[in-house]
N, C-alpha and C positions, 0 to 999 in steps of 0.2 A: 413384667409389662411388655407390651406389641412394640415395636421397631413402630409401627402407627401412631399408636399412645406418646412412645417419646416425643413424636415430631408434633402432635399437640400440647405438647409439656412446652415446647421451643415456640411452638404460635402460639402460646397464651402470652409468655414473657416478650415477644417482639411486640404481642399489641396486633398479631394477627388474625385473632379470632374476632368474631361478632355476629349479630343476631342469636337466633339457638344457638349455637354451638356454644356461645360464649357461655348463656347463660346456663347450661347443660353440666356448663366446665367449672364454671364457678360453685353451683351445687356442689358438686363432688367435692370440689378442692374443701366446701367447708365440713365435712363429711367424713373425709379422705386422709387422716395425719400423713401417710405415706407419702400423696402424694402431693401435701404443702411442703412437704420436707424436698421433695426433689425440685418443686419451684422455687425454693425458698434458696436451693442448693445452684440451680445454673442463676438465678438470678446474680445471688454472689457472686458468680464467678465473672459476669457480664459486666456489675460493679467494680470488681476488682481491676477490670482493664479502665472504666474511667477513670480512676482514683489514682490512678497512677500517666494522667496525662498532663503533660507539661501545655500551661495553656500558648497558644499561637494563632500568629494569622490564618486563614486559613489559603493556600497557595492558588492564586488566579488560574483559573479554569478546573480546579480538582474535580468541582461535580458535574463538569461538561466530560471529562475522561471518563470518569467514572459510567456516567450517564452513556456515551458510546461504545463503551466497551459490553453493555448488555444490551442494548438495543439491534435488533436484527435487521439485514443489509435488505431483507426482502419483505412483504407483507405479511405478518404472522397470521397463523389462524387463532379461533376464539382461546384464550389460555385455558389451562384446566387447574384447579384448583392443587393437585399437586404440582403442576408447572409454578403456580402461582408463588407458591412456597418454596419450591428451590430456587428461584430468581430473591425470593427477599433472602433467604440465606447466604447466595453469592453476593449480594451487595450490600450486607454487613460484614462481610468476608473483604469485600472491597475497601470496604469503609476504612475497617481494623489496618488493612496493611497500609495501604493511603497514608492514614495519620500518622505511620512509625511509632508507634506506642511502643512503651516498655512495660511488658509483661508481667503483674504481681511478679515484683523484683524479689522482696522479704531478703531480712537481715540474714539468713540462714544460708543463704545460696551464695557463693563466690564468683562474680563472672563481672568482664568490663562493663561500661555504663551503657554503650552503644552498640547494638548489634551491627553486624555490617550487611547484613539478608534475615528478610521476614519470613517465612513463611506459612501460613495454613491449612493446615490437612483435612480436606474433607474425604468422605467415607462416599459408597458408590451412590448414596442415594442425595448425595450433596450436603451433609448434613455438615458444618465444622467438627473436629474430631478431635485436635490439636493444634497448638500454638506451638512453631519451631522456631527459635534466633540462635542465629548463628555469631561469631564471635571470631574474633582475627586472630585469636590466638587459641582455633583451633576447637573450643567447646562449643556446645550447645545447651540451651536452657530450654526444656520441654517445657507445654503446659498443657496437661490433656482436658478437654470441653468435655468429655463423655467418659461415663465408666466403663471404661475397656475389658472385657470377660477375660482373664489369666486362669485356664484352669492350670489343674498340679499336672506339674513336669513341665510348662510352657511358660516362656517368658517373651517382651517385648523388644523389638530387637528397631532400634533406627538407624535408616542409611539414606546415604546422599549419591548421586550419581553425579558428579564436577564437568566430566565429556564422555566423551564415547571410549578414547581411550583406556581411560581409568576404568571408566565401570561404576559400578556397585561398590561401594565401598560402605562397611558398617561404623555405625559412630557410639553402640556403643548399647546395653542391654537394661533391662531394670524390670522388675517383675509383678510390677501391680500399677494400675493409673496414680499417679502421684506427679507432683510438679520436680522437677528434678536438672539437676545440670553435669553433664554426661563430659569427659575429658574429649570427646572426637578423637577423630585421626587428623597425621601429619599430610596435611592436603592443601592443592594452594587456595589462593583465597577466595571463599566463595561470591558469588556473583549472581545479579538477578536471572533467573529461570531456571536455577538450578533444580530439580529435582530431589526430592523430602518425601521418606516413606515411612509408615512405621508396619513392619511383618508379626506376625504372631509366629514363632517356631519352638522346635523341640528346645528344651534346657538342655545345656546352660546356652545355648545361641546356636546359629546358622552352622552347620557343621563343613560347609561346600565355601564360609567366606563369602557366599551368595545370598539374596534373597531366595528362601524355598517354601515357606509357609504364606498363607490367606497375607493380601493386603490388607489391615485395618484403616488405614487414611494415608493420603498422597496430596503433593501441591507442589507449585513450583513457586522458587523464593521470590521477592522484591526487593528492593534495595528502601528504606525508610525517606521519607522526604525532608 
């Protein structure tokens, strides 16, 4: 399917389609097993982050932050329909780190209860990509939103960059989208605005200890509230 097609896989499940499109969309889907499977697929995974929210107040002023943080300092012009869409994807982007949610935890994964940095990886056309938490002693708990392409011989390789000093440093490799929790590096502790990438490069990893292969998804962290 089109890089297109996904991103209406993604507006059908926010609730952003309507008129024809919707009802264009909804033919298909009943039509289509393929593609109730892939709605049926990020749905769950959308699921999976409420399901795992601890409930709370909600903190005085979050949707006024929220709210200026996409609002433009000057008079925009008419949005365009794909403008329209990458601004609701940043602000369920927003949303997600905002609340400090913990990430479909599952008994299977080993890692503290609280991350100490959120972050969101979105891909160039702003699409979320991955869910990164990071952890004080060092690990990370991926969660990828997208089926990430691995051909043979290529694996996925994520890194953090902490300052300018350090650099690039890698946290750590895995070879197919999967949810996963990776040992990291001995680095000190991370901090919001960090920088979160994930590269595609030759197997078994980075051969330069660098980023060298296509960016798949990048973001910088948050601190949870």
């Amino acid at each position: 399917m089109s890089a297109a097609f996904d991103e209406q896989v993604g507006d059908y499940v926010l609730g952003l389609l309507d008129g024809a499109d919707l009802v264009a969309f909804e033919a298909q889907l009943d039509r289509d097993p393929g593609l109730a499977q892939r709605v049926a697929m990020l749905r769950g995974r959308m699921q999976a982050l409420d399901d795992t929210v601890i409930p709370a107040d909600v903190p005085s002023g979050l949707w006024k932050r929220i709210e200026a943080e996409l609002e433009p300092t000057t008079a925009p012009a008419p949005a365009s329909r794909a403008q329209v869409r990458q601004q609701s994807w940043l602000l369920a982007a927003s949303i997600v780190i905002a609340a400090g949610i913990g990430f479909v935890a599952g008994q299977q994964f080993s890692k503290p209860a609280q991350p100490v940095v959120i972050a969101v990886l979105v891909s160039d056309d702003a699409t979320p990509g991955a869910i990164v938490e990071a952890f004080a002693n060092n690990s990370v708990h991926i969660v990828p939103l997208e089926a990430f392409d691995v051909p043979a011989g290529k694996v996925l390789e994520v890194w953090t960059k902490p300052n300018e000093e350090i650099g690039a440093v890698s946290l750590g490799r895995f070879a197919q989208s999967q949810e996963i929790v990776l040992d990291g590096a001995t680095l000190p502790l991370p901090q919001a605005g960090q920088l979160y990438e994930i590269t595609l490069e030759d197997a078994p990893g980075s051969p330069t200890g660098k980023p060298t292969g296509p960016i798949l998804a990048k973001g910088l962290a948050r601190s949870p509230i």
